[in-house]
VOROTI-568063 format. One record per residue: z, x, y of N, C-alpha, C in turn; residue in one letter. Coordinates in nm, 2 decimals. Each point is the difference from the previous one (the first is absolute). Last residue first. Example, Ala and Ser with C-alpha at 12.3 -4.5 7.8 and 13.67 -1.06 7.14 Angstrom:
2
(node (0.71, 1.28, -0.22), (0.00, 0.09, 0.11), (0.08, -0.08, 0.11), "s")
(node (-0.01, 0.03, -0.57), (0.00, -0.09, 0.12), (0.00, 0.09, 0.12), "a")
//
This chain:
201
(node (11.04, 10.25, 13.79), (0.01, 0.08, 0.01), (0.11, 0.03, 0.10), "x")
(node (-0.14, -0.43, -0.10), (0.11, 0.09, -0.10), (-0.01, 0.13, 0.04), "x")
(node (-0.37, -0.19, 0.13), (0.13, -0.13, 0.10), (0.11, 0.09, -0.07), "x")
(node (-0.41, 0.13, -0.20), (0.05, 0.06, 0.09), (0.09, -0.06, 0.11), "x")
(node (-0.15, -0.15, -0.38), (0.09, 0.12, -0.06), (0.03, 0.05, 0.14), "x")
(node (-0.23, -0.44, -0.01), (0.14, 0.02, -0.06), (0.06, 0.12, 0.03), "x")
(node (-0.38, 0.04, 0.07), (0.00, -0.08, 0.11), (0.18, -0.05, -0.03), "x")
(node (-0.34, 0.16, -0.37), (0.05, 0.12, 0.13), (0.12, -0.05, 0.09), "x")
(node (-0.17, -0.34, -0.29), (0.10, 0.12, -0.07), (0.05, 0.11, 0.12), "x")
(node (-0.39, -0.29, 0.05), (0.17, -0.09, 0.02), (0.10, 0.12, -0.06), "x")
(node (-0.48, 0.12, -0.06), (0.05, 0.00, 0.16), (0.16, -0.04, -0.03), "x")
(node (-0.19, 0.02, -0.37), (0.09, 0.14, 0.02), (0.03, -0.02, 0.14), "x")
(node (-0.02, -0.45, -0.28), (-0.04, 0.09, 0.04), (0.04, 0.11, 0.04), "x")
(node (0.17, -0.43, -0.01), (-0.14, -0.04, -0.02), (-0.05, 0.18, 0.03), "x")
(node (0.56, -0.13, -0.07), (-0.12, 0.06, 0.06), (-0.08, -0.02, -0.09), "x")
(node (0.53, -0.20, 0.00), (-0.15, 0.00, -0.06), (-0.06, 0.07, 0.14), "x")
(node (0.48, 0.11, -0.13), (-0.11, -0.05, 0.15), (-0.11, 0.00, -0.01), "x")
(node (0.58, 0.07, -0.17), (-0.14, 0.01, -0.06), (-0.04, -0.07, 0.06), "x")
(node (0.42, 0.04, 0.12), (-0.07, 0.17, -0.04), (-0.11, -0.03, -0.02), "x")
(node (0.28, -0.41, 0.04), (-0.06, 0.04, 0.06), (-0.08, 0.17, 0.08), "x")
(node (0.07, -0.25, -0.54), (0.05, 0.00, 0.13), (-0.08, 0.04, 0.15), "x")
(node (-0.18, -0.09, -0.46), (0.18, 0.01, -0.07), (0.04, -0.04, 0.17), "x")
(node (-0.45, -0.24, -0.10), (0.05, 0.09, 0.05), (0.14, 0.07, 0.00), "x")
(node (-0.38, -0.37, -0.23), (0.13, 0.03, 0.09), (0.06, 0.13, 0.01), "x")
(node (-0.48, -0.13, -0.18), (0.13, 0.04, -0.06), (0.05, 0.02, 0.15), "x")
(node (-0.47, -0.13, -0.05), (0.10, -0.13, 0.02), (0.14, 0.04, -0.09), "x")
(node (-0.40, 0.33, 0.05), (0.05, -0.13, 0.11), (0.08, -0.05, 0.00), "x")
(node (-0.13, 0.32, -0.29), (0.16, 0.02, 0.07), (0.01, -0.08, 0.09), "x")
(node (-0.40, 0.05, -0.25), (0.06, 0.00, -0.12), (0.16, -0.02, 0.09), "x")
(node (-0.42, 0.09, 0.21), (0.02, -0.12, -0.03), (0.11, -0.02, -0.11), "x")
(node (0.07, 0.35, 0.45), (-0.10, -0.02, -0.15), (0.01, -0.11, -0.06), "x")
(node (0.20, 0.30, 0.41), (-0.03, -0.10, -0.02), (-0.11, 0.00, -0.11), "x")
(node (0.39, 0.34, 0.11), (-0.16, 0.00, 0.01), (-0.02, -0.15, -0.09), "x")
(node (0.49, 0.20, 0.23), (-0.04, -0.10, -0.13), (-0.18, -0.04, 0.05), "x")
(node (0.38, 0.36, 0.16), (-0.11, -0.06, 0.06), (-0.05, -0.06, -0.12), "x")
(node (0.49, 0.15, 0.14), (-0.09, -0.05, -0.07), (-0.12, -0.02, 0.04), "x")
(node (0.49, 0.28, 0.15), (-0.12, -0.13, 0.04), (-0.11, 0.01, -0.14), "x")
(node (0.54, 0.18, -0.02), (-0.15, 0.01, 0.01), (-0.07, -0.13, -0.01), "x")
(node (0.49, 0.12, 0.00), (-0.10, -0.03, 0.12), (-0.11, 0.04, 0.02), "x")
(node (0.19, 0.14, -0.47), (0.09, -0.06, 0.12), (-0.08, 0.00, 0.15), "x")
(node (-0.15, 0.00, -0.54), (-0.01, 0.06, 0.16), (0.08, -0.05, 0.06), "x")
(node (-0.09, -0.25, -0.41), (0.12, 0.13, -0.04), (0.01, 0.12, 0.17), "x")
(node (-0.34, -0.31, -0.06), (0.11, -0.11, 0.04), (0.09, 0.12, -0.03), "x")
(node (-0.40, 0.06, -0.21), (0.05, 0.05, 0.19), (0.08, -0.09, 0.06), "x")
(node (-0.12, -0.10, -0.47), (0.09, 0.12, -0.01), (0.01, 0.06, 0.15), "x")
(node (-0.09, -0.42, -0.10), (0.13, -0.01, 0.01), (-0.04, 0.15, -0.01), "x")
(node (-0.40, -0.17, 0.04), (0.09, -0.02, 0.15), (0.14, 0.09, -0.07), "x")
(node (-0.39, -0.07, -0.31), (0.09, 0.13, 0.07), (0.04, -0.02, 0.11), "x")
(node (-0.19, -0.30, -0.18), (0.01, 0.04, -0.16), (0.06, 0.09, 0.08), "x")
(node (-0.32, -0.22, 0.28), (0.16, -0.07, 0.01), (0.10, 0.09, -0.11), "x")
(node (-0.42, 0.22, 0.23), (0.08, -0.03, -0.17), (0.10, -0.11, 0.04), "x")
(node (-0.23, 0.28, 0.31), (-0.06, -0.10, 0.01), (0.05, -0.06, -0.09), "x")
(node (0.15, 0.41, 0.36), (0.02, -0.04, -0.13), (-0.07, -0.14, -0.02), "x")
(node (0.20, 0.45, 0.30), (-0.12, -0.11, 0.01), (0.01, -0.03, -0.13), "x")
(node (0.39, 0.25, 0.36), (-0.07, -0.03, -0.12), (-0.11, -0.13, -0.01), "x")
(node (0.43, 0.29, 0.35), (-0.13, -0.02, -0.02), (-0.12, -0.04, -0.17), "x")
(node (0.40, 0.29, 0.06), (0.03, -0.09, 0.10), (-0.11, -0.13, 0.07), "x")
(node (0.25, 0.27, -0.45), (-0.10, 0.02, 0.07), (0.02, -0.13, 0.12), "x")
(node (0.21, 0.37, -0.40), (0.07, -0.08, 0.11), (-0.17, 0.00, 0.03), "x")
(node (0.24, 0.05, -0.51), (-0.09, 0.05, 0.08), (0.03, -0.05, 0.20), "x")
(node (0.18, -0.11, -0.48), (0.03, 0.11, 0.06), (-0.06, 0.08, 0.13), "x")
(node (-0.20, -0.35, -0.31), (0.14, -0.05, 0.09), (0.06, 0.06, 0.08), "x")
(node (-0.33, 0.20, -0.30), (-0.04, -0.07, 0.10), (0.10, -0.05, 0.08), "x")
(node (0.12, 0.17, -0.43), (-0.04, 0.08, 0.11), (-0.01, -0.03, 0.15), "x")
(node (0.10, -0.30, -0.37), (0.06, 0.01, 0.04), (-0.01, 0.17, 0.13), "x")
(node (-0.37, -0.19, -0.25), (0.03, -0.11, 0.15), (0.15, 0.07, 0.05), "x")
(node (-0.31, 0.42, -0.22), (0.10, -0.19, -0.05), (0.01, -0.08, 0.10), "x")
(node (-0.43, 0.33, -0.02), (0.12, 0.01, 0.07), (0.09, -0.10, -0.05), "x")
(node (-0.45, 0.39, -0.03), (0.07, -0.08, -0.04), (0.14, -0.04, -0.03), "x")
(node (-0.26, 0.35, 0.15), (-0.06, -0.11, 0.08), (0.02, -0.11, 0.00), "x")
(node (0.19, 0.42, -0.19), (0.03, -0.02, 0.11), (-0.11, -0.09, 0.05), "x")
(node (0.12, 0.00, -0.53), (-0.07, 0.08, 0.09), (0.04, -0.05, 0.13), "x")
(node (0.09, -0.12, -0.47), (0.12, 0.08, 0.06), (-0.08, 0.07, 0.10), "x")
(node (-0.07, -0.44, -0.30), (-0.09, 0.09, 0.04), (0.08, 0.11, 0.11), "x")
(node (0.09, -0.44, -0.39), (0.06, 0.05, 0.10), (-0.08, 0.14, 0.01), "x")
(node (-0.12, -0.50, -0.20), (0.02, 0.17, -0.05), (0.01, 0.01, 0.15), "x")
(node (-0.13, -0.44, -0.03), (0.06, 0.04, -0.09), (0.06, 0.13, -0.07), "x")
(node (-0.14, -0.34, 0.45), (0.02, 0.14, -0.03), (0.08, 0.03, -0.14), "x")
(node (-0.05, -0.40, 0.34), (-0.12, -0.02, -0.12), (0.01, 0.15, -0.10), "x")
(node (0.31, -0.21, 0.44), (0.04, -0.02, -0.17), (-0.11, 0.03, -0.09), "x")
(node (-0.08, -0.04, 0.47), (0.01, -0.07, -0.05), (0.07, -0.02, -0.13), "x")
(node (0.00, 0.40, 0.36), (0.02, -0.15, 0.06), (0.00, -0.14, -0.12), "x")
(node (-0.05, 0.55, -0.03), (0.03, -0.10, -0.16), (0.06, -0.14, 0.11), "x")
(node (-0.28, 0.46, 0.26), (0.15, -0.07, -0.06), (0.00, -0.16, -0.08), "x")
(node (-0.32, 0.46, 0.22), (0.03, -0.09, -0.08), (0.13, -0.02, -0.01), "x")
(node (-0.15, 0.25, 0.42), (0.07, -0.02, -0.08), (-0.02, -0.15, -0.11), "x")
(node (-0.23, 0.41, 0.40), (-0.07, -0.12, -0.07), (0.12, 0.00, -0.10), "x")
(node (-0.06, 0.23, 0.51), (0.06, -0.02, -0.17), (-0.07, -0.13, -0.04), "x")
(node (-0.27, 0.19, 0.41), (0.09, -0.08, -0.04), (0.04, 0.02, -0.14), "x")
(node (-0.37, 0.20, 0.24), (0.15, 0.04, 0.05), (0.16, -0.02, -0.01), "x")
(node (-0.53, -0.14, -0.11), (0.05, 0.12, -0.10), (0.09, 0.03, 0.10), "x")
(node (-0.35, -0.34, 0.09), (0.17, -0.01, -0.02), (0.11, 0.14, -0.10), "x")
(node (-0.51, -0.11, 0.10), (0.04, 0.03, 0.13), (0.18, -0.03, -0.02), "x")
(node (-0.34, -0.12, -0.37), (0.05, -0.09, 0.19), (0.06, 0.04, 0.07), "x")
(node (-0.06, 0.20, -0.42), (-0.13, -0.01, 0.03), (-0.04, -0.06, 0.15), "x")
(node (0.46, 0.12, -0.23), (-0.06, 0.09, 0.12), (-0.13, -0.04, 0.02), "x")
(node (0.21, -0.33, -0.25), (0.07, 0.02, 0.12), (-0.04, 0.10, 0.07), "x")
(node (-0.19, -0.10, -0.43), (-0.05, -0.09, 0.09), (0.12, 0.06, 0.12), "x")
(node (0.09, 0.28, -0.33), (-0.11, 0.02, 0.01), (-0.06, -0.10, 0.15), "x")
(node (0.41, -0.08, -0.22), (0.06, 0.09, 0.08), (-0.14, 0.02, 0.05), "x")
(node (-0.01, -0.31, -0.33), (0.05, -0.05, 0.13), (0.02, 0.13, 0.11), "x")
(node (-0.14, 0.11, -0.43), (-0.07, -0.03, 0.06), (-0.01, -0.10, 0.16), "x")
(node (0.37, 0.22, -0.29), (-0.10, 0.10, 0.08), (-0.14, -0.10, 0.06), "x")
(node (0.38, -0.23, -0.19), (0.01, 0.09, 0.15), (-0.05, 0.08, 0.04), "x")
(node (0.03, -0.32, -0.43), (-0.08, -0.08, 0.12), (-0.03, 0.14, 0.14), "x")
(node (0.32, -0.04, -0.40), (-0.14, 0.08, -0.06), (-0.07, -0.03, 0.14), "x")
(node (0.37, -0.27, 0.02), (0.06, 0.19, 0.04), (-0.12, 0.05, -0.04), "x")
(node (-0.07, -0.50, 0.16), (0.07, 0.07, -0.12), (0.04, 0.16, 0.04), "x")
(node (0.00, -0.31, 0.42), (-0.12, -0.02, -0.09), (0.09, 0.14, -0.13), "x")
(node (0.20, -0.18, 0.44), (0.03, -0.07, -0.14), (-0.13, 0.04, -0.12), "x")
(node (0.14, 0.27, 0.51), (-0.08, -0.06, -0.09), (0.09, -0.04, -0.13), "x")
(node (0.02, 0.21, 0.55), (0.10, -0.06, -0.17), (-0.10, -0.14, -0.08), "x")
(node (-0.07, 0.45, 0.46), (-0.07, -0.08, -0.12), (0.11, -0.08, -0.10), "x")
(node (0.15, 0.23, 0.49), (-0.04, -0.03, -0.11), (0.00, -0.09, -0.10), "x")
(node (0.08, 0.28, 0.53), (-0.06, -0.12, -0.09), (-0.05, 0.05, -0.15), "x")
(node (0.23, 0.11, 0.50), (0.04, 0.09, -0.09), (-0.08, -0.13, -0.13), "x")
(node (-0.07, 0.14, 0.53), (0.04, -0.06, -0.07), (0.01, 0.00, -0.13), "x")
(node (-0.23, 0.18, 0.43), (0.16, 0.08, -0.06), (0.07, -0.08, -0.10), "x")
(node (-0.47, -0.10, 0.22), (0.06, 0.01, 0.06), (0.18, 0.07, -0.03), "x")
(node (-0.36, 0.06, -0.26), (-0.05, 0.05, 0.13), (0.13, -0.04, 0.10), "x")
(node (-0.02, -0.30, -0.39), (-0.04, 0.14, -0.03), (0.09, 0.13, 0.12), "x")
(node (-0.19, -0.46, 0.07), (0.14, -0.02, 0.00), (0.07, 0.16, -0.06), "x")
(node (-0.50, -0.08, 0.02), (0.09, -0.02, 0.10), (0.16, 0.05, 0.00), "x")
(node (-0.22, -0.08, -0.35), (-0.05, 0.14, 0.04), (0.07, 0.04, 0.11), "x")
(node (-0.01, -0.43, -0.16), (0.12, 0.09, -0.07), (-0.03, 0.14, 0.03), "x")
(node (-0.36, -0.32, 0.16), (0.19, -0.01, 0.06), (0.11, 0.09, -0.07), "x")
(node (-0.46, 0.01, -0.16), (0.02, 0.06, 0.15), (0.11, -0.03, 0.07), "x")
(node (-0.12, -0.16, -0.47), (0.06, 0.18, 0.02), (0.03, 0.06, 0.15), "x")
(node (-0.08, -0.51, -0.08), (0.11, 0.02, -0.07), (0.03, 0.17, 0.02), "x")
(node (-0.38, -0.35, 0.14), (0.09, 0.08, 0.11), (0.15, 0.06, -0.09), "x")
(node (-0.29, -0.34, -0.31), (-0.04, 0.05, 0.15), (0.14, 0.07, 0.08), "x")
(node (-0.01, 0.07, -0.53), (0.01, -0.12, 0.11), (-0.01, 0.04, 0.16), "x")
(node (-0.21, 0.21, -0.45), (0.10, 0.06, 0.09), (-0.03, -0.15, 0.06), "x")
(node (-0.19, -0.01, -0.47), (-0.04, 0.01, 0.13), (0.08, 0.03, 0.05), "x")
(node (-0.05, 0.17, -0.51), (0.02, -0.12, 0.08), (0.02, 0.05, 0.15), "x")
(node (-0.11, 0.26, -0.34), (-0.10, -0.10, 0.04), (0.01, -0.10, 0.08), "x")
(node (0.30, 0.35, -0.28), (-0.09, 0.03, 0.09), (-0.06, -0.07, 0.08), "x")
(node (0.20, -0.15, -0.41), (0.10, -0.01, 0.16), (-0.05, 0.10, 0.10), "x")
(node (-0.28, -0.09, -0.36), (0.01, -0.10, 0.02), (0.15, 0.02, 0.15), "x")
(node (-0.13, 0.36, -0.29), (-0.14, -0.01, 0.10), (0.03, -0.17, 0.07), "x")
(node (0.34, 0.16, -0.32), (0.00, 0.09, 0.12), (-0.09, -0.05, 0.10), "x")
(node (0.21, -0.43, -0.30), (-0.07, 0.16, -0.07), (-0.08, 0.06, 0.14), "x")
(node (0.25, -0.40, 0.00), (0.08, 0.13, 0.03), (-0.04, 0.12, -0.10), "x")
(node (-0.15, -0.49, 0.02), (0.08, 0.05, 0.15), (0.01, 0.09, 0.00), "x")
(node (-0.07, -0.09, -0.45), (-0.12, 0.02, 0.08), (-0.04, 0.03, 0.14), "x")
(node (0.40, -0.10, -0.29), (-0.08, 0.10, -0.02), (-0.08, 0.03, 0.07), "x")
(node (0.25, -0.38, 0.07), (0.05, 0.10, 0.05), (-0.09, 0.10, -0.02), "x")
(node (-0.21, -0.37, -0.22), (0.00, -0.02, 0.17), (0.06, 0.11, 0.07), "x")
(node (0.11, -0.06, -0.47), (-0.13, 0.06, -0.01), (-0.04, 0.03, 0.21), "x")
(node (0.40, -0.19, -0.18), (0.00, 0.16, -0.01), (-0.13, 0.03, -0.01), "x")
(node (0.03, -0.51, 0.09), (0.05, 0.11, 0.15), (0.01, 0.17, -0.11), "x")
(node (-0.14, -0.25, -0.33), (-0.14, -0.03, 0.11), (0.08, 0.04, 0.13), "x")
(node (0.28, -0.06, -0.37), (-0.09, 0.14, -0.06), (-0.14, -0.01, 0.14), "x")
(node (0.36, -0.35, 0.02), (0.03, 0.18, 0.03), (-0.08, 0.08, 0.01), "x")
(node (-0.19, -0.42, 0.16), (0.08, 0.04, -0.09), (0.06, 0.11, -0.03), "x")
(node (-0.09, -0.32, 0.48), (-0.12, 0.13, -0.14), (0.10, 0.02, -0.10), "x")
(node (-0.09, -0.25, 0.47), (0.04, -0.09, -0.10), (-0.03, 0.10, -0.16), "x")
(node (-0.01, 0.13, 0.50), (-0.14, -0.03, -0.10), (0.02, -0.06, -0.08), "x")
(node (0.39, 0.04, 0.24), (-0.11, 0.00, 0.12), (-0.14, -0.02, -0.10), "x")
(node (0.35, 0.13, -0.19), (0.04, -0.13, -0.01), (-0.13, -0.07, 0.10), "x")
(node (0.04, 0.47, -0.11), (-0.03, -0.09, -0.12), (0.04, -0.10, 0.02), "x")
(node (0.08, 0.27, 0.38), (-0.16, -0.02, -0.04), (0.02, -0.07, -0.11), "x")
(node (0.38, -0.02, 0.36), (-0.02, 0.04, -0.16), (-0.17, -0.03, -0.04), "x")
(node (0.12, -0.09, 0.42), (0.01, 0.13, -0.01), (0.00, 0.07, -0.12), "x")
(node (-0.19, -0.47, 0.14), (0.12, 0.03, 0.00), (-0.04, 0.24, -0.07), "x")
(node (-0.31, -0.37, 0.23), (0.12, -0.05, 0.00), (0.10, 0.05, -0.07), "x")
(node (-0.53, 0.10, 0.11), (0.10, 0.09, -0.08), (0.15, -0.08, 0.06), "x")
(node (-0.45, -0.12, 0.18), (0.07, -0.12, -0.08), (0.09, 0.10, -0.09), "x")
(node (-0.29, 0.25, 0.32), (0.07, -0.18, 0.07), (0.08, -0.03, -0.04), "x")
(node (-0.31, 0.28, -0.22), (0.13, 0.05, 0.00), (0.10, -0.09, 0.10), "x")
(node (-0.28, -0.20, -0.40), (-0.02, 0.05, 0.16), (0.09, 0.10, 0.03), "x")
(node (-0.11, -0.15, -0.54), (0.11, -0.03, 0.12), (-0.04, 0.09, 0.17), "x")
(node (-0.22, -0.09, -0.55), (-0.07, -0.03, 0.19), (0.17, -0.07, 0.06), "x")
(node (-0.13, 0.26, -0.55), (0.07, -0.09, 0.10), (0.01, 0.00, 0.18), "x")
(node (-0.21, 0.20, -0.44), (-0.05, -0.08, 0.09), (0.07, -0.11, 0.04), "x")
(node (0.15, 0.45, -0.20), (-0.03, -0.13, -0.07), (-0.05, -0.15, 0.05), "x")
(node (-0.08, 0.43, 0.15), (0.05, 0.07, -0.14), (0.04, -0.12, -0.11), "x")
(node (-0.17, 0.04, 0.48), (-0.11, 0.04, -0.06), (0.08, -0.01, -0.15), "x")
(node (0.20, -0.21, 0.31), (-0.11, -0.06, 0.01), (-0.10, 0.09, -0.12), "x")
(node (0.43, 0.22, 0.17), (0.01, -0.17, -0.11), (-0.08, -0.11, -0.04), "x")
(node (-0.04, 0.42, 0.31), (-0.01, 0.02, -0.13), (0.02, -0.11, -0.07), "x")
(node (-0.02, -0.04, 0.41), (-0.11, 0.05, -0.04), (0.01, -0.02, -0.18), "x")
(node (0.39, -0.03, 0.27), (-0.07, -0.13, -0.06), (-0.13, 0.01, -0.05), "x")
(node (0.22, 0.41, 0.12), (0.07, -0.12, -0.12), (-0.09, -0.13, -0.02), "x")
(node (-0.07, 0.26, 0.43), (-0.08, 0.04, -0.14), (0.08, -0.04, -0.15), "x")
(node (0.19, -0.18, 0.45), (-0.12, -0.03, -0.05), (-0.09, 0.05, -0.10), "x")
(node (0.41, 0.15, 0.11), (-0.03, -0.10, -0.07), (-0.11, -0.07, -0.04), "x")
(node (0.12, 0.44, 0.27), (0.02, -0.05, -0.18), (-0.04, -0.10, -0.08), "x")
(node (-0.05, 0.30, 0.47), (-0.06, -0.17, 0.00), (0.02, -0.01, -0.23), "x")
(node (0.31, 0.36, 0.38), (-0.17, 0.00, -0.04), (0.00, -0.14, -0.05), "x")
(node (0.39, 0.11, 0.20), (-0.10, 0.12, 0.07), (-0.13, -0.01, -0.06), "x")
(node (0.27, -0.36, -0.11), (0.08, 0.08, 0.13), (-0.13, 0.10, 0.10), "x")
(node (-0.04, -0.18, -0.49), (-0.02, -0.09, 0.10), (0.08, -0.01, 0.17), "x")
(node (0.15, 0.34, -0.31), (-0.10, -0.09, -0.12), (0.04, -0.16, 0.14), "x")
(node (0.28, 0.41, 0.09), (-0.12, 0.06, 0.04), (-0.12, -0.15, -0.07), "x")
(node (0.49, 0.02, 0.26), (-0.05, -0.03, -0.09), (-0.13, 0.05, -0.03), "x")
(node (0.36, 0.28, 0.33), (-0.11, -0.12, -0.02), (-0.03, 0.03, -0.16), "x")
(node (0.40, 0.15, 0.37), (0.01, -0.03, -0.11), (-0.15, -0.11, 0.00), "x")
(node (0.27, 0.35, 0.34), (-0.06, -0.11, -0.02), (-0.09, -0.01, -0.16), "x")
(node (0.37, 0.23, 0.40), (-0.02, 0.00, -0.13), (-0.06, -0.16, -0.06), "x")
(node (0.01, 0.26, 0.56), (0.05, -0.10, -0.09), (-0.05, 0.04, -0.15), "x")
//
């Protein structure tokens, strides 16, 4: 199968270091429990100049190094790997963002997997003509059969998959988002995930 994963709170623990940060930068005490909406500056209640300060800091190198792998996340895809399956990385994180994203992915045992930036949210102001970097209209183009995703913010673009299952990674920010359809299947986790992936297999 062609499988499509989210990597920012998918494969490693993002948010909660955001909120870290929102505590240390403008002491703002949001839990990660309590991250209700996927848009961080509404979630911290922050100003422009205080979310471009918040992204910066998300996403200086030694900082997206640091963050935690979510339990059981490289040994299943390792798995899945191994087993003949065809998986990859689709990242919303900026285009500057990819060597050090590429860095944390072989540190975990994931150096098998493409790693593609793509402009998911609209934030991309200059166009970067490199092969890790991808248009959505690219992406569309793409076929997968199988995908993980936590973003309500990006259902509609794996909704562009034709009979692809969804594994929507349960988080406090996508509780209580309805669901586009029946493709998509909240999972508490990489167990539930596997367990999905391999009913589909």
């Amino acid at each position: 199968m062609k499988v499509y994963i989210d990597f920012d709170d998918v494969i490693c623990e993002t948010a909660k270091s955001f909120s870290r940060f929102a505590k240390e930068l403008f002491d703002i005490d949001v839990p990660y429990r309590q991250v209700q909406f996927f848009n961080l500056q509404k979630t911290f209640d922050l100003s422009d100049e205080q979310y471009d300060k918040l992204m910066k800091v998300g996403h200086i190198p030694e900082n997206l190094l640091a963050y935690e792998e979510t339990p059981f996340a490289s040994d299943t895809i390792n798995k899945w790997v191994d087993e003949g399956h065809e998986v990859s990385i689709i990242t919303g994180r900026p285009f500057d963002a990819y060597e050090p994203s590429r860095k944390w992915l072989d540190e975990h045992n994931l150096n098998r997997l493409p790693l593609f930036c793509v402009d998911k949210y609209g934030r991309e102001v200059f166009n970067q003509n490199v092969s890790y970097n991808m248009t959505l209209e690219k992406l569309y183009s793409m076929t997968f059969d199988f995908a993980i995703e936590d973003s309500p913010a990006a259902f509609e673009h794996v909704l562009h998959f034709k009979d692809c299952t969804v594994a929507v990674f349960d988080r406090p920010w996508n509780a209580n988002v309805e669901l586009p359809d029946k493709n998509f299947v909240r999972c508490n986790g990489w167990k539930e995930i596997d367990r999905l992936f391999q009913a589909k297999v």
